[in-house]
C-alpha positions in Angstrom: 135.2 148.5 -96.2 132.4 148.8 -98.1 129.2 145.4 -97.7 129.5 143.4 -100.8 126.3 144.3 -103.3 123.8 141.6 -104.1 125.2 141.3 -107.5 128.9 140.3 -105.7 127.7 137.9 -103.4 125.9 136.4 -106.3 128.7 136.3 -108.2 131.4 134.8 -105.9 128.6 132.2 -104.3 128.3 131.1 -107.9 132.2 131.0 -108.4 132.5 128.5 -105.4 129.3 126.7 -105.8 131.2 126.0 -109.2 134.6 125.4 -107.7 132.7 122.8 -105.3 131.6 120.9 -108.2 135.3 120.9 -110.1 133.8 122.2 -113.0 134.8 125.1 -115.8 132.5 127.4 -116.6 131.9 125.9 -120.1 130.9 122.9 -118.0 128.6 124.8 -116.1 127.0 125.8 -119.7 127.0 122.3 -121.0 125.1 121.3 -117.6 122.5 124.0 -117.8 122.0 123.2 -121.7 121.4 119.2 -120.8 118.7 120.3 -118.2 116.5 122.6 -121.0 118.7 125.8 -119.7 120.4 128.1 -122.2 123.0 130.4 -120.3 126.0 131.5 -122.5 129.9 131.4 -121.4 130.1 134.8 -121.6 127.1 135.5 -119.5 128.3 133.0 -116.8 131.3 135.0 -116.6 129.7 138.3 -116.3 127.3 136.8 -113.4 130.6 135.6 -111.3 132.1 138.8 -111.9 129.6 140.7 -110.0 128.9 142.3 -113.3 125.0 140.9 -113.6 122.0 139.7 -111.7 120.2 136.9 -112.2 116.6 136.3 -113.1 114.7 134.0 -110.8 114.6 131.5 -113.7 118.5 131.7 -114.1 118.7 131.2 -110.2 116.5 128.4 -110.0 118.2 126.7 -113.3 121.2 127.0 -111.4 120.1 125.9 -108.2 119.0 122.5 -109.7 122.9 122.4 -111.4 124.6 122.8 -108.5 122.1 120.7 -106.0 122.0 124.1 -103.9 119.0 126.1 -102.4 118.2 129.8 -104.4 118.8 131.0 -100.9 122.8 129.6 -100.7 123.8 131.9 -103.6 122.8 135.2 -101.1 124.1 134.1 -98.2 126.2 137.3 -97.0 128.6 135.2 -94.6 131.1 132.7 -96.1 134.3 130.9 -94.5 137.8 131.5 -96.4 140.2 129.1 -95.3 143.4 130.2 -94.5 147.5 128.9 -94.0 146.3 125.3 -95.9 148.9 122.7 -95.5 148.0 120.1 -98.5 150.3 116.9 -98.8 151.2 115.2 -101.3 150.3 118.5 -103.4 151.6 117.7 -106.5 149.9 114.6 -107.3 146.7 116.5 -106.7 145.5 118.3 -109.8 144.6 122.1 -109.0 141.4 121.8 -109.8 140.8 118.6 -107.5 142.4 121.2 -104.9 139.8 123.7 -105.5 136.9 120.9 -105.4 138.3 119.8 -102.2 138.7 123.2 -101.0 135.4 124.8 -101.3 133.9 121.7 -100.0 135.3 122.0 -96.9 135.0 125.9 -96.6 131.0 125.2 -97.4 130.9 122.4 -94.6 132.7 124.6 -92.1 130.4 127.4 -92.6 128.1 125.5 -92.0 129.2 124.2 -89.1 129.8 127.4 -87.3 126.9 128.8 -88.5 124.9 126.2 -86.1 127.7 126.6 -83.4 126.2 130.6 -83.1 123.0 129.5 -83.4 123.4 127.6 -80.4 125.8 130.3 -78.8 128.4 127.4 -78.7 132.2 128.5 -78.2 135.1 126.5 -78.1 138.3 126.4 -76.5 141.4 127.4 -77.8 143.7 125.0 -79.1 147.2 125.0 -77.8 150.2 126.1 -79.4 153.4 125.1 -79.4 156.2 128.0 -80.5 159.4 126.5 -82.2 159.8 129.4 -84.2 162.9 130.3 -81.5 164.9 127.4 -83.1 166.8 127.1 -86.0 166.1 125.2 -89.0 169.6 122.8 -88.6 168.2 122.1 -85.0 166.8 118.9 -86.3 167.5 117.4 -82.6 166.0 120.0 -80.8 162.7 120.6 -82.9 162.2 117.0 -82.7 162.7 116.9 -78.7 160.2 120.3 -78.9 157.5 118.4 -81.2 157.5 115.4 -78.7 157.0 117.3 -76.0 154.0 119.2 -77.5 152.3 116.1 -77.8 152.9 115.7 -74.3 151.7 119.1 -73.8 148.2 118.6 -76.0 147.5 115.0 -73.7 147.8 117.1 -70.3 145.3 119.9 -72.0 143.2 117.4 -72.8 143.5 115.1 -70.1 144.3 112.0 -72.1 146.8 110.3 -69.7 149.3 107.8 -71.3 146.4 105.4 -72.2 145.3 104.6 -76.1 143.0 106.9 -78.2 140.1 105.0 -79.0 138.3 107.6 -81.5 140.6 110.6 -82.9 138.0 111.9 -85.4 135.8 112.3 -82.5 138.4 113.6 -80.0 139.5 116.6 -82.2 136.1 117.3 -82.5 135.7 117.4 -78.8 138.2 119.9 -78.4 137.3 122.2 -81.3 139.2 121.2 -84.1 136.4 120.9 -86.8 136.9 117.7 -89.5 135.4 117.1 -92.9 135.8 113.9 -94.8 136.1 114.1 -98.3 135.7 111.9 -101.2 138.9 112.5 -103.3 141.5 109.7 -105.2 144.6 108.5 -103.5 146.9 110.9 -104.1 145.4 113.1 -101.7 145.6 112.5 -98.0 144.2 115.3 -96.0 145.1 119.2 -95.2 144.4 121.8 -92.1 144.0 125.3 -91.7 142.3 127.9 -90.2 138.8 128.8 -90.9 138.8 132.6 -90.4 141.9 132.6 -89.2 140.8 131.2 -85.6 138.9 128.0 -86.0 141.4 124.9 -86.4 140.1 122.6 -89.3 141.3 119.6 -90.7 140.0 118.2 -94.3 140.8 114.1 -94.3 139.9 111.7 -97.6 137.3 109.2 -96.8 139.3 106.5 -98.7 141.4 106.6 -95.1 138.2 104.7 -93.7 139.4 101.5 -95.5 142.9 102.2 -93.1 141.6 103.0 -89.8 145.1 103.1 -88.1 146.4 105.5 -91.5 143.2 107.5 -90.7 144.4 108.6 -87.1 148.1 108.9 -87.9 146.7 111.4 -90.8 144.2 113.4 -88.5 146.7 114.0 -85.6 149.7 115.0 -88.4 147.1 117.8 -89.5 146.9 118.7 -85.5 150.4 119.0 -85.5 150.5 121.5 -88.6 147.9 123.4 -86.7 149.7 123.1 -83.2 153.2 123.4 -84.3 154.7 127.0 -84.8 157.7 126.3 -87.0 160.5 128.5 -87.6 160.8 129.8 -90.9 163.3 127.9 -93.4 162.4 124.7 -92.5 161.5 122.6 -96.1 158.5 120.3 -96.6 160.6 117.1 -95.4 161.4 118.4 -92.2 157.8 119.8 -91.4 156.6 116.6 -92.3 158.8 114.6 -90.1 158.5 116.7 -87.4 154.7 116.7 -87.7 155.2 112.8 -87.7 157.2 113.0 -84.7 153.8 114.6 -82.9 151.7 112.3 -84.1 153.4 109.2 -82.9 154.1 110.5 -79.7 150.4 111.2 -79.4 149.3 107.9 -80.7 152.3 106.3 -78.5 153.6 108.0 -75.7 157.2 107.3 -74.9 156.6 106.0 -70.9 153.7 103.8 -72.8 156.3 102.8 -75.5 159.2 101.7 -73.3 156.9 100.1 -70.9 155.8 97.9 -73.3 159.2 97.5 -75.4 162.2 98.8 -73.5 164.5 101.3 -74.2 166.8 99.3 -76.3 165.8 96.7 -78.7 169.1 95.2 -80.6 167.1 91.9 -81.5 164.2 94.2 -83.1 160.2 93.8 -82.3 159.2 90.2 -82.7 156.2 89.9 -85.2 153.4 88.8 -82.3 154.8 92.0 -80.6 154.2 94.4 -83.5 150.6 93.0 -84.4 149.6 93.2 -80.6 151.2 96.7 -80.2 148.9 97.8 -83.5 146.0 96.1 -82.2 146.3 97.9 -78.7 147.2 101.5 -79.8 145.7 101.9 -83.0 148.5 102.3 -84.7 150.3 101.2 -88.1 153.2 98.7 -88.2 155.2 101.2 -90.2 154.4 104.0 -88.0 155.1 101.8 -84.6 158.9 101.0 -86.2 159.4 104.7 -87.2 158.3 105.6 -83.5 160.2 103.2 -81.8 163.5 104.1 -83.7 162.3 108.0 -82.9 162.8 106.8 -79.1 166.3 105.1 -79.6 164.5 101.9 -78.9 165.3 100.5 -82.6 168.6 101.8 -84.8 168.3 103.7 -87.8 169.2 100.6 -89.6 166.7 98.4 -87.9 164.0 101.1 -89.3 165.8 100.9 -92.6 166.4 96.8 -92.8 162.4 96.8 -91.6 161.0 99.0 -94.7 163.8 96.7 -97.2 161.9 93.9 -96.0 158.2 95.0 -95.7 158.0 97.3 -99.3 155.5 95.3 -100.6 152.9 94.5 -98.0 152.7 98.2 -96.9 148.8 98.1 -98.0 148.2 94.5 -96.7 149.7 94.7 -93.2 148.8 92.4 -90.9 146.8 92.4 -87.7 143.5 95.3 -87.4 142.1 97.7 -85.5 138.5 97.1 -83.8 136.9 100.9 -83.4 135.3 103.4 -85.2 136.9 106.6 -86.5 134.4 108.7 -87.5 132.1 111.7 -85.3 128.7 112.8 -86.0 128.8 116.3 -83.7 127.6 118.5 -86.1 124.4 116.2 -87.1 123.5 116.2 -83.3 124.1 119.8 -82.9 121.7 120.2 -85.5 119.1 118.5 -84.5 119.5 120.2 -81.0 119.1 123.4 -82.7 115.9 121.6 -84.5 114.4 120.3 -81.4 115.0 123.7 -79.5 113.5 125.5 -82.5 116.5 127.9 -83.1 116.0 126.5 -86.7 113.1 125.0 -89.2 113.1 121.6 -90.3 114.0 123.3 -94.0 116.8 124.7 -92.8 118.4 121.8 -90.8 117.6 120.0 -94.0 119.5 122.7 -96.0 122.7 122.3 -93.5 122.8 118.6 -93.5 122.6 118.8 -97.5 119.2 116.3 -97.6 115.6 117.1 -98.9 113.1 117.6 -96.0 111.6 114.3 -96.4 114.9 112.8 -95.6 115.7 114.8 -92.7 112.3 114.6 -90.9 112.7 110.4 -91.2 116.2 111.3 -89.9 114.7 113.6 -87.4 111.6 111.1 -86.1 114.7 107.9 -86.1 117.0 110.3 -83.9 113.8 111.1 -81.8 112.6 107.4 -81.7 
């Protein structure tokens, strides 16, 4: 396979840069026009096309546009995200989707760019094959989806005991996670960044829902530890990636010790706040797992939602931790205090001027 030309990588850095920004390339006109730039549609097309080179003006113009170094539009390796799971797809306008897409790609390139620099490789994340089982095994796959929870807590030596940080514990273990800014209708997604790196994409409007937050990062684990069998439909992936992410918030043995195996009476109101205050972990989602385990009836589950439908955004009781990891900023400001990399250059990967990184730099040092 023949090494991309200058001209090519120019062309798609500039695609994405644009992508990354949710903007047409008439936009990308108008914005170069409003900062003293004159670059036609058509040449803007010819330039993503690979068909053109720019001019050191035209790069620097659109440098300033896109907030990017010259430098980022000629960077020869780039991260394509692969198998994306999105939810809630289709309240999320496509080109939100791309926005959100080629942030994340950019982040994650980033991310193992400094991982090489620092000759840092991480271990493999388990998988769990289901693909044996049929799609109408709904019993079965959810029995399999438990137990890879189970499996994933031995790996990582977790015990039955609470999570206190998932953002940070995925990170631990090499699953790489970018927060987003993006409107409600979009939750999160995972993939694959060059088909080997697990990566999960979460909204940071999740931060106002801490217990939301971790039930949405270890679903994504799921979709990325799960092997499903083919002809399963969205509902059923979702619930069984549910199923996985209860069972790691909750183990069962932590669940019945705490509830029992049969609850005919339901979970008392102090019970369900202390529960969610212990384990990090919604109302809803504590009812949905306890009627996974038997403990609760399907129409305790069902009687519970009927009664709760309009305080699911104002549910009581809270969650006292933080759900957030700041790995890659510490790796690069090992690589930094190492010199593996220039101060520019960190600056350039945490996306901050220089001035701003070395005060970052001289506080982390302090």
């Amino acid at each position: 396979m023949n090494a991309a030309t200058p001209k090519q990588t120019f062309g798609e850095r500039l695609r994405r840069a644009r992508l990354m920004r949710g903007l047409t390339l008439r936009e990308v006109a108008e914005c170069l026009a409003e900062a003293g730039s004159r670059l036609s549609h058509a040449a803007l097309q010819k330039y993503e096309k690979g068909l053109m080179g720019p001019d050191s003006t035209v790069l620097l113009a659109l440098a300033r546009v896109f907030g990017v170094d010259a430098g980022y539009f000629f960077r020869q390796k780039s991260v394509s995200l692969g198998n994306i799971e999105f939810r809630k797809l289709t309240k999320f306008p496509e080109r939100e989707v791309n926005r959100v897409r080629e942030e994340a790609a950019d982040f994650f390139e980033k991310y193992l760019q400094i991982e090489q620099v620092l000759e840092i490789s991480c271990a493999r994340l388990p998988q769990a094959d289901l693909r044996h089982l049929s799609p109408d095994q709904d019993g079965e796959l959810a029995r399999e989806a438990e137990k890879a929870a189970g499996m994933i807590r031995r790996e990582w030596k977790l015990g039955e005991a609470a999570l206190s940080n998932v953002h940070e514990l995925l990170e631990e273990h090499g699953v790489k996670v970018k927060e987003v800014e993006a409107a409600e209708g979009f939750n999160g997604f995972s993939g694959w960044a060059d088909d080997h790196t697990p990566v999960i994409v979460l909204a940071a409007w999740l931060k106002n829902d801490l217990p939301r937050k971790r039930l949405t990062g270890l679903h994504e684990l799921g979709h990325l530890v799960l092997k499903l069998p083919d002809g399963l439909t969205h509902k059923q992936k979702e619930s069984l990636c549910y199923r996985f992410a209860g069972a790691m918030l909750l183990p069962a043995v932590a669940m019945r010790a705490r509830l029992g195996t049969k609850r005919p009476d339901g979970i008392s109101y102090p019970e369900r706040i202390g529960i969610k205050e212990d384990w990090g972990i919604s109302i809803a989602a504590l009812m949905r797992r306890a009627a996974d385990l038997g403990i609760l009836s399907a129409g305790q589950l069902k009687s519970f939602h009927f009664m709760n439908r309009n305080n699911r955004k104002q549910e009581p009781g809270h969650w006292e931790a933080t759900e957030k990891a700041d790995r890659f900023e510490q790796l690069v400001y090992r690589a930094t205090s190492q010199e593996l990399i220039t101060r520019a250059k960190a600056a350039e990967l945490l996306d901050v001027t220089l001035r701003e990184f070395d005060h970052l730099f001289a506080a982390e040092a302090a």
